[in-house]
N, C-alpha and C positions, 0 to 999 in steps of 0.2 A: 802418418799417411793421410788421415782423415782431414788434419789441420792446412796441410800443403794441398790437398784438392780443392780445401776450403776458400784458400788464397787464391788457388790459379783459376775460380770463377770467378770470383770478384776483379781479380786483372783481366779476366775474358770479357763481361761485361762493361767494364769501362769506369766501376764504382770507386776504385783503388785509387789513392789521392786526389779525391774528388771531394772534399767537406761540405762546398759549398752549394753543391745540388741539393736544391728544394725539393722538387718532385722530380719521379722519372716515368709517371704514368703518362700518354701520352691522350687526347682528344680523339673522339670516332674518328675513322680514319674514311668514313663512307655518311653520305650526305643525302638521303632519299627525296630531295627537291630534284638533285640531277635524273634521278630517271621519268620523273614526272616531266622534266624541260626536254628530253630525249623524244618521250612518244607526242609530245605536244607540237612536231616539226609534222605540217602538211605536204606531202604530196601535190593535193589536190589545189593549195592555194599560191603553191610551187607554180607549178605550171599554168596555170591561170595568170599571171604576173608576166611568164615569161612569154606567154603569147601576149598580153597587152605590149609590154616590151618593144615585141615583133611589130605588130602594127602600125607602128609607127614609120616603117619602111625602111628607112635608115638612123641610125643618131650618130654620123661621124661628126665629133664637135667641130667641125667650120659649116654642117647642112644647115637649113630654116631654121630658126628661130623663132618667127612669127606665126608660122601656123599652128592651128589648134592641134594637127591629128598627123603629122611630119614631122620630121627632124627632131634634131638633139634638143628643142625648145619646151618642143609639147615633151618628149620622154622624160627632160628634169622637172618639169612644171608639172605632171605626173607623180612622178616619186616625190616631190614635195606635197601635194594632196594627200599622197598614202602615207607620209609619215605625219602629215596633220590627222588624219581617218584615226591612227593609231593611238594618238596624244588625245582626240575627243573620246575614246574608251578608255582610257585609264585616265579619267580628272585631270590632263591637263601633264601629265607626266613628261611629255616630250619637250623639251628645245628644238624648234625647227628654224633651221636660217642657211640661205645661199654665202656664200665664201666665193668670190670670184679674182683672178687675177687677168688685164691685159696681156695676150702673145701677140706678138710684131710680126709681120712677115721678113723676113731673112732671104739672104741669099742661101740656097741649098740645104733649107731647113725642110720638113716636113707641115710647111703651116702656109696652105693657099694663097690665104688673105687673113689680115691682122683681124682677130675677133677677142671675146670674152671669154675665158675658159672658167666655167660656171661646177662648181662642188653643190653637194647637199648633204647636209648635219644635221641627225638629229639626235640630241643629247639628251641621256638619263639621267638628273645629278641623283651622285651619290650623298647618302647622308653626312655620313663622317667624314671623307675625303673627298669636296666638289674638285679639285680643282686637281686631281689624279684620273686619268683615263684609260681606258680599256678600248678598243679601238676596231671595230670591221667594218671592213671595204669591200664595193664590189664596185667594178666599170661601167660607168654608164654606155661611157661611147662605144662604136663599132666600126670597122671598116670591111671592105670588099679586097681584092685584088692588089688596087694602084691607092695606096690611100691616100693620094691626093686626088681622085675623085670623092667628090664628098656628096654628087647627087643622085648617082648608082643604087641603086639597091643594097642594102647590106642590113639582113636581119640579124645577125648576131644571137642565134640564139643560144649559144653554148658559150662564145666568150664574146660578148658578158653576159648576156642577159642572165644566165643563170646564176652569176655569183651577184648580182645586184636584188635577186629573185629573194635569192638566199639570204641578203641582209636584211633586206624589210620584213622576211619571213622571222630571222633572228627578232629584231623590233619589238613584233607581232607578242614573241613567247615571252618575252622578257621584261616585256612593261608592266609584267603582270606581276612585277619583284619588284622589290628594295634594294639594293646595295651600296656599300659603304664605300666604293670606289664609283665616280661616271663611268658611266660607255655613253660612246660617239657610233651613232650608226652612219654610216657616209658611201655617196653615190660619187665615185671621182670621174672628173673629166680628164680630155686628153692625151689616156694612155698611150693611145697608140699612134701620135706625132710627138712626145717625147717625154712619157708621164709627169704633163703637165700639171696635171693638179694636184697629185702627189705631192710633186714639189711645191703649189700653191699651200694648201691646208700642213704642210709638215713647216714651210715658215712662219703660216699662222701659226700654230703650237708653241713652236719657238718663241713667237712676239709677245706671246698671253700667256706664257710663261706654262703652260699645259706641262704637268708631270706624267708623260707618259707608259704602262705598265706593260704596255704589249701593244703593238699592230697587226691584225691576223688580216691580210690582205688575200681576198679570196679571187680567180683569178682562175675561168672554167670550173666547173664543179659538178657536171654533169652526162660526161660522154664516160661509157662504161667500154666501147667498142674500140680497140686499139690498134693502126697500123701494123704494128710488130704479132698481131694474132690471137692477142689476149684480149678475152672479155671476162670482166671482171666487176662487181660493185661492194666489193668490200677495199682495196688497195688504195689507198691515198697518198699523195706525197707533202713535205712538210719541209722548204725550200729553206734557211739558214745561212746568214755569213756567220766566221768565226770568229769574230771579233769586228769591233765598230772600227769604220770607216776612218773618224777625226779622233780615235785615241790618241795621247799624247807620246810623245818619244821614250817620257819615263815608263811607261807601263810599256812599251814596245820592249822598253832596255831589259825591265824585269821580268820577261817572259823567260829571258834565257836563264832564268836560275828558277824559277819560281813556277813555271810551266804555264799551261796553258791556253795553249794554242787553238785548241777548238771548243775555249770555255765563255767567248763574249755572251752579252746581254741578249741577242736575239738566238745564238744555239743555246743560250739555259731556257727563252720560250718555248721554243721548239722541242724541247724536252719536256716542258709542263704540260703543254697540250699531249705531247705521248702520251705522258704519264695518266693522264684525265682519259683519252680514249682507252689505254689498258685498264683501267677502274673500272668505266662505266660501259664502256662499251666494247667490249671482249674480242666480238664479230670483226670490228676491223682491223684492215692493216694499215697501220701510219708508220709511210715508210721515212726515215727521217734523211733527208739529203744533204748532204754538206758542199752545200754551193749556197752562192747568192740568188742565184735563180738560175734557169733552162740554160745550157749553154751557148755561150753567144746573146741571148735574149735577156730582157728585162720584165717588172713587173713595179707597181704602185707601192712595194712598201722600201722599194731602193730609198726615196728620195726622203724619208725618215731614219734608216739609215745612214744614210751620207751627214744625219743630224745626230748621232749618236743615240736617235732612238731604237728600241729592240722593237724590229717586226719580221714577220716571215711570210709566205708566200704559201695558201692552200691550196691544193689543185689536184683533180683527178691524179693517176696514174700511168694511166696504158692512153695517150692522146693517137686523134685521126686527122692528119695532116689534111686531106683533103678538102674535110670542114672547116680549116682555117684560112682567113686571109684570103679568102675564095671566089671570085665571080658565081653565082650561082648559072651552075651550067652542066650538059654533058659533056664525055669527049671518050673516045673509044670506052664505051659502057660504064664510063663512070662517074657517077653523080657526084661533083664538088658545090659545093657553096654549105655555112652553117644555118642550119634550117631544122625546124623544130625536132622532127624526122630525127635528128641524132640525139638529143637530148634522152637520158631516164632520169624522170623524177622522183622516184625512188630511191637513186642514188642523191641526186641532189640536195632531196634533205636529210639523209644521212648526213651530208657532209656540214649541212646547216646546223644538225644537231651536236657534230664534232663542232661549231665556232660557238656557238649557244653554251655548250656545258665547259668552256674553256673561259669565254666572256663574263661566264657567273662564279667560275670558281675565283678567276684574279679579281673579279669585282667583291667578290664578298670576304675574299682573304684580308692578309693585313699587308701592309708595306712594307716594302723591301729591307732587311737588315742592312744597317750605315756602317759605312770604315771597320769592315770585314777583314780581319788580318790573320795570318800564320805563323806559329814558329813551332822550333821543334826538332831544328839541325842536331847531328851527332847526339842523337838518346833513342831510347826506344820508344817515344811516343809520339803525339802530333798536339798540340795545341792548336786552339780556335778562340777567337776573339772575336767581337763585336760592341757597336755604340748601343749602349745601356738606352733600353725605350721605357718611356711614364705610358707607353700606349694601352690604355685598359682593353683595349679589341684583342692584345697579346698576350699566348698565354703561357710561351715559350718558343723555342727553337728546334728544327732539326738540322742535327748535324748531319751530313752526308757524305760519303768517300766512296773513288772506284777504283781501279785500276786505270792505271793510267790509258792502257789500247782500249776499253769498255767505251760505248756510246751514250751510255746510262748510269745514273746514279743508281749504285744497286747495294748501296747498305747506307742507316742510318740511326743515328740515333737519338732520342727525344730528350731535352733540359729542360729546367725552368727553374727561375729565380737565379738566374746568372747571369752574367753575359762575357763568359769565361768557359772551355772548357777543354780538359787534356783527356785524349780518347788515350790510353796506357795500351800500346802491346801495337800498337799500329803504327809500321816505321813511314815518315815522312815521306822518304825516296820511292816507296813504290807505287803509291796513290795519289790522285787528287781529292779534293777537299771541298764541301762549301757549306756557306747555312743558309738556311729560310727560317722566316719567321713564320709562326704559327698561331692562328685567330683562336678562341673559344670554340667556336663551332668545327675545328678538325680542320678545317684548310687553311690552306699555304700561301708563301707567296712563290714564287720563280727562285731558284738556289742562285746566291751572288757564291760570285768566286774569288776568293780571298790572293789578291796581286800583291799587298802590301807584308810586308812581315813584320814581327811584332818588336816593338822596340821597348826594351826594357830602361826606367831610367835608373 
């Protein structure tokens, strides 16, 4: 009896035909820099930002250009200052550089008159991996009503100004680190005439060959006050497609044997930032939605997805239609237009501190596990495979499996000195499957999900 309980732990645990597990201790699982980068998020330098912002009266990118203290000229020419401010306190640490692309006027297009749709980047490099990036966004532009008036007034101060608040606030915390991945802090244009510059900076990437690790595109981040009756400053939403855009036909083909469907590169982000706000920050709700964005609507990290890059879309929860897209005005007792008035900054940088602690865990992790594969048909266990890394930053792997209905990876288990490993007693058929790699210092990278099966020769 004793000998057969003996066995059926070691098949419980996963040790059981396993020789070639080195270790199976796993790295701190908790990293006390993130609570120091949590309370490090201002309020106060929050909304100071987002009233500068404001002042500037409008920034629909086709307004002024040329004025000092108007339009979308002076607001980027601005945030280009604050991320120089940034780079001359930390020695020099920023990359700061404008990224611009030509828009035409078109027939029936959203674009006045032919202008410059003008970005701003400023980049961390990472030690070990420069030319891998970690990526937040916030809108610079804003519009009113008709947003083909572009001379109107339109403060914006909840979309955008608040998630553009938010990135330079991110900036701010974060220069004060090292990381072995870049992050790109960036102010995009032309959201809202047809996420212009999205699409501008995600073909630069593409052209300069940028390995991208995630896009957290921030996108409102500040109204706590919700049409449907809820106030609320813990709830957040965490916007996800299920899969890339330009995947190829074969990974389309092998979905139908090899499953999933809601496992692409931007819903395994959207699960690593879960995973980092349930760590570190308990209090919130990150609610994860399985859409590309708002129904009907879009946002700035579409047009990196449409490149096969993983981004996702942050944003309050409980939104107030009236402050959006608004003329500033009453009308039977009701105040429309976005104006400062709706903003908590409170809430704001909470949510700064949810992009902050997600931007430092994939910056400091290690990269992604390569040609990730499965097999394991008809037996009772699952194999996991993966390309053998010299990366000394890695100190092994977690394997991971859920149930197939589960939205979350919710068991796992630590290797190292493999890159092989058969979990015993866990049948293929009712779970999925993936691994991360895993740095010295206890973090991760995002779980790839294993499309290919394992081919034995």
């Amino acid at each position: 009896m004793k000998i057969r309980n003996y066995l059926f732990a070691l098949l419980s645990f996963g040790f059981f035909l396993n020789p070639l597990a080195a270790q199976q201790t796993a790295p701190p699982q908790t990293d006390a820099r993130f609570y120091d980068i949590i309370e490090s998020a201002s309020p106060e330098r929050i909304e100071a930002d987002i009233r500068k912002l404001i002042s500037f009266g409008t920034r629909n990118t086709f307004s002024d250009t040329v004025s000092q203290t108007r339009g979308i000229g002076a607001a980027r020419r601005w945030i280009f200052s604050e991320f120089q401010k940034i780079s001359k306190e930390c020695g020099g640490c920023l990359e700061v550089f404008y990224q611009k692309d030509f828009v035409e006027k078109t027939e029936g297009s959203r674009v006045p008159h032919s202008a410059w749709v003008v970005n701003v980047v400023a980049v961390l490099r990472g030690t070990d991996y420069p030319n891998s990036y970690a990526l937040m966004s916030g809108d610079i532009d804003s519009r009113a009503s008709n947003t083909m008036n572009f001379e109107i007034d339109a403060p914006g101060a909840n979309d955008n100004a608040s998630g553009m608040a938010g990135t330079i606030e991110a900036a701010r915390i974060l220069s004060k680190y090292k990381f072995k991945h870049s992050i790109a802090f960036v102010g995009l244009s032309g959201e809202e005439q047809g996420l212009f510059g999205g699409a501008g900076l995600a073909k630069y990437a593409q052209e300069n060959n940028w390995e991208i690790v995630g896009v957290l595109n921030n996108d409102m981040i500040g109204n706590i006050e919700g049409v449907d009756g809820v106030i609320s400053n813990r709830d957040f939403r965490i916007f996800s497609e299920p899969t890339p855009a330009n995947e190829s036909e074969g990974l389309r083909r092998a979905r139908r044997t090899v499953g999933g469907e809601v496992d692409g590169n931007s819903r395994q982000l959207a699960r690593y930032i879960y995973k980092q706000v349930q760590t570190y920050m308990p209090e919130m709700n990150p609610m994860m939605i399985y859409r590309l964005d708002r129904f009907g609507r879009g946002g700035h990290h579409r047009p990196f997805n449409d490149l096969g890059f993983a981004g996702v879309r942050i944003m309050e929860a409980h939104e107030n239609y009236v402050r959006q897209h608004q003329d500033i005005r009453t009308e039977n007792g009701i105040k429309y237009g976005d104006v400062i008035e709706g903003v908590n900054f409170e809430y704001a940088a909470k949510l700064t501190a949810v992009n902050a602690i997600s931007l430092a865990g994939l910056a400091w992790g290690p990269k992604l596990p390569e040609d990730v594969r499965i097999g394991g048909a008809v037996q009772p266990s699952t194999t996991l495979q993966w390309k053998e890394s010299i990366d000394p930053n890695i100190i092994g792997y977690k394997l991971y499996w859920r149930l197939t209905t589960s939205p979350t990876w919710d068991n796992s288990r630590f290797v190292s000195g493999v890159n092989e490993f058969t979990l015993e007693g866990i049948v293929i058929d009712n779970y999925y499957f993936g691994v991360a790699a895993v740095a010295k210092n206890g973090s991760e990278s995002p779980v790839v999900f294993p499309y290919q099966q394992i081919r034995r020769r």
